[in-house]
N, C-alpha and C positions, 0 to 999 in steps of 0.2 A: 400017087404021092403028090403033095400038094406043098408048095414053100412059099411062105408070107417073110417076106422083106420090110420090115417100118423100123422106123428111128427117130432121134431130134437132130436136125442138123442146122449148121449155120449160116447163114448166108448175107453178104454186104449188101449195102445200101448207101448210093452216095447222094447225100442229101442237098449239098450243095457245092456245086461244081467249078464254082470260080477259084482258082488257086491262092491260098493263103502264105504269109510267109513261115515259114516253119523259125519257134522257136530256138530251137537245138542248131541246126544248119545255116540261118539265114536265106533259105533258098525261097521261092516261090513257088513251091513245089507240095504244100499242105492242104487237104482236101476235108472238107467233114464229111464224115462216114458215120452210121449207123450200123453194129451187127447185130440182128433177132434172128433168134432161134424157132424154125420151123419144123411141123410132123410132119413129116414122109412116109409113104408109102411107095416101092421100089422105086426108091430114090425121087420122088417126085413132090415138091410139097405141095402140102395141103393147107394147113394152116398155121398161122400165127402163134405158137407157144407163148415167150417171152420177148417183147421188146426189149432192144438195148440202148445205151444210152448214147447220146452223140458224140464223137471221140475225133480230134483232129490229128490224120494221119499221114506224115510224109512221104513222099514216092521212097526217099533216101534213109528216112531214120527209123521210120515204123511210125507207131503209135506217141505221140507226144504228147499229149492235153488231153483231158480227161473234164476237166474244168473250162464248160464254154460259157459260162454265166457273162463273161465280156468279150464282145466281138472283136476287141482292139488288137493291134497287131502288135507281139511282141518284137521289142533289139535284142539282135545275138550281143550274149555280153562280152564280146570283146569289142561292141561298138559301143557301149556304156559310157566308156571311163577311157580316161588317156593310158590308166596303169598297165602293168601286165594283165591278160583278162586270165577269166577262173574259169572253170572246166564246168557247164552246166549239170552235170553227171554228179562228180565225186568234190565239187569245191577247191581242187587243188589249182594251184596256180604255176600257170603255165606259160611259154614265150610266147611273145603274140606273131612268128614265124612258122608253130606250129597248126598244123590240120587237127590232129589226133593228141586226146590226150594222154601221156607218156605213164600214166598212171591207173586210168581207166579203161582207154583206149577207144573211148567214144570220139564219135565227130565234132570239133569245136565250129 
């Protein structure tokens, strides 16, 4: 008996390694990455299926930007403005003493 294992799997690619600031977070903790999808054959790839597209993604928040058409570095918006800031997620506004938003519960 004979058993053939292949598939498409995925796998990263960190395209550029100097840490970027993350949108969402403010942190310096944002990396581009690339994910393409590769044929395998027990477990091992072979080739290239599909390129993916360059996606900037923070150790802390995940995937953030999708949109690298500008290398500029985004302000978290609670350094924007003097007001209260707004919740990059859901738009609500929130004290500028919180981390998390009370609403969405994402990271300010």
């Amino acid at each position: 008996m004979f058993f053939f294992i292949a598939g498409i799997q995925p796998k990263t690619k960190v395209l550029d390694d100097t840490p970027k600031m993350c949108p969402v977070c403010g942190l310096y903790r944002a990396r581009l990455k690339r994910i393409d999808h590769y044929f395998s054959v027990f477990f091992i790839p072979i080739f290239r299926v599909k390129k993916g597209e360059p996606v900037l993604v923070c150790d802390l928040c995940g995937p953030v930007s999708s949109d690298m058409a500008s290398e500029r570095e985004a302000v978290p918006s609670r350094m924007k403005t003097g007001r209260e800031p707004i919740c990059p997620s859901c738009g609500s506004k929130v004290q500028a003493d919180f981390r998390f938003c009370p609403y969405c519960g994402q990271r300010l």
